[in-house]
C-alpha positions, 0 to 999 in steps of 0.5 A, spaced: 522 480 546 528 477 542 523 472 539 519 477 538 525 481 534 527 475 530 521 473 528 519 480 524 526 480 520 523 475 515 517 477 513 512 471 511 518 466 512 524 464 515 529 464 510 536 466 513 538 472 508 532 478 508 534 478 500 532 472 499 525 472 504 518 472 501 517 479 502 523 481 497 520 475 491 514 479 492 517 486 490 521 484 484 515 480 481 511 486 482 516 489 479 517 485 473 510 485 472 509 493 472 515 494 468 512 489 462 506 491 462 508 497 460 513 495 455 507 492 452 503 497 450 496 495 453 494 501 456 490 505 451 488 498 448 484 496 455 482 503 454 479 503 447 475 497 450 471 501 455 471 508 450 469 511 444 471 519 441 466 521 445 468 518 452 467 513 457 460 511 457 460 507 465 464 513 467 457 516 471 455 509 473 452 509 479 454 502 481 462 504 480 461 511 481 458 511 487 458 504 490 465 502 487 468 510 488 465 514 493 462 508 498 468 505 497 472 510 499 468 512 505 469 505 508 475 506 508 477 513 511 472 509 517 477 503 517 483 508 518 480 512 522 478 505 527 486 503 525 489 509 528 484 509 534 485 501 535 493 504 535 491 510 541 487 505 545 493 499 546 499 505 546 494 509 551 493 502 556 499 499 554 504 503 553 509 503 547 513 498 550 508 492 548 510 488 543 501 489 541 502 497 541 509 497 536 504 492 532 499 497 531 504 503 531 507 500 525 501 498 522 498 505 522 505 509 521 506 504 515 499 506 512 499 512 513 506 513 509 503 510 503 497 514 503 501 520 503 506 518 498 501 516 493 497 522 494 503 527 494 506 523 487 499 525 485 499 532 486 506 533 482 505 530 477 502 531 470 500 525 467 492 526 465 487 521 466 484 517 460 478 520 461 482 528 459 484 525 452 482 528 446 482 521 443 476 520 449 473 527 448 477 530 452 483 536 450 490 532 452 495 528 448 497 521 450 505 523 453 507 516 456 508 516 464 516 515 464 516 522 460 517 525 466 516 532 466 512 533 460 506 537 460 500 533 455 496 538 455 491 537 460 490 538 468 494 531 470 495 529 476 492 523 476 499 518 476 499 514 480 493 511 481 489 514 488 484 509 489 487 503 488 492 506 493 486 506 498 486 498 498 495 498 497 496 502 501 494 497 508 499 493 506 503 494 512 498 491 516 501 484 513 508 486 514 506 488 521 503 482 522 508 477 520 510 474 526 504 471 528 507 466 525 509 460 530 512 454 529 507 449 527 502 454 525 498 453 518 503 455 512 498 461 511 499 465 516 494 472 517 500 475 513 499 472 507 490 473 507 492 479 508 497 481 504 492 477 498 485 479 501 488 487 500 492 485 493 485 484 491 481 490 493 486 493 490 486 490 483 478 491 485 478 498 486 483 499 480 479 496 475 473 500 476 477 506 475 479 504 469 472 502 467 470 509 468 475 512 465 480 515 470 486 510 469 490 505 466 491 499 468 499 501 469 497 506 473 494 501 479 500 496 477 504 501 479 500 504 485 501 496 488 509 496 486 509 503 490 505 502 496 509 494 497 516 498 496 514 504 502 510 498 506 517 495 506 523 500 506 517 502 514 518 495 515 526 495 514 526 502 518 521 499 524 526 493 525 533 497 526 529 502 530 525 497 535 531 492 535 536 499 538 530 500 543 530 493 546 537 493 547 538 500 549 540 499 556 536 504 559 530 501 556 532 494 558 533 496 566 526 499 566 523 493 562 527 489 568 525 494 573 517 493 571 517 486 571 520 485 578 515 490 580 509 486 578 506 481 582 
């Protein structure tokens, strides 16, 4: 069990200070990636390159709207439903206890988090989609997304960007991963194909959105940065609260107590 907690301190290595682990690099390359970007001006490039004065013509297209979009998105509401009924299926045959069980717990805690967050940073806010500005046939004016608070005069609530979250927001799956690692193993452990395999459905489902005309290049930019932030601050807190439940006296007496009793 302690091999276990040691393990998990240091997502995708073994470094000694968890500022200095890989998973820490990876948010702040995120993080500068995202912030040049925007610093850059791109976004309504990129979109001019798919759109003109009277909208987006791949907007309808059946291979993005309905394989890219809506397939895609199906797919993944069975693949949460099948994480969620993995995790009740090791919780149910063996108990919260089980290095297995708190696996899948926080893998599917951790998934959950994103999807919400994502969802719920939507609903508030008031950046409009390419698709509704007048420069594309729509009615709203270009406000950028850091002018919090600041109506353009369309629907908004198309920031950040919802189906990428799709793709980013399994994340933890990689965290809760991690220490499958074991020395001698390969260098690239199942944490890190997941982590990439993920990152690219994500840019993936990014990029059809903005062909289509529903968001900018940042807004899946930073939909990764989020997700990759809330994957890690659940990781954090998941560490310290399974650390206190494996030294609570009382669970290690009952965790004594059941190994002596077992044949």
């Amino acid at each position: 069990m302690g091999h276990e907690h040691t393990a998990t301190a240091r997502p995708f290595g073994r470094g000694a200070r968890w500022w200095t682990s890989p998973a820490l690099r990876l948010w702040g390359a995120l993080a500068v990636l995202v912030l040049a970007w925007d610093a850059s001006g791109l976004d309504r490039w990129v979109m001019d390159r798919w759109a003109d004065a009277t909208g987006f013509g791949w907007r309808h297209h059946p291979w993005l709207a309905h394989w890219g979009h809506d397939a895609a998105r199906t797919v993944v509401a069975w693949l949460f439903a099948g994480l969620w009924g993995c995790t009740v299926l090791a919780l149910v045959r063996h108990g919260w206890r089980d290095a297995r069980s708190r696996r899948w717990l926080e893998a599917a805690l951790g998934v959950t988090l994103c999807l919400l967050l994502i969802a719920a940073l939507k609903r508030s806010s008031l950046t409009s989609c390419p698709w509704d500005l007048a420069r594309y046939g729509g009615t709203a004016q270009w406000v950028s997304h850091w002018a919090w608070g600041v109506p353009d005069g369309g629907p908004g609530r198309c920031f950040p960007g919802g189906h990428a979250s799709a793709a980013f927001g399994w994340w933890p799956l990689a965290l809760a991963w991690a220490p499958r690692r074991r020395p001698g193993a390969a260098a690239w452990p199942v944490a890190w194909y997941l982590w990439i395999g993920i990152g690219l459905v994500g840019l993936a489902f990014g990029a059809v959105q903005t062909v289509r005309g529903a968001h900018y290049p940042s807004h899946t930019l930073w939909t990764a940065w989020l997700c990759w932030t809330a994957a890690l601050l659940h990781h954090a807190a998941w560490q310290w609260w399974g650390h206190r439940a494996t030294t609570d006296p009382a669970v290690q007496a009952t965790q004594t107590s059941t190994s002596t009793a077992s044949p």
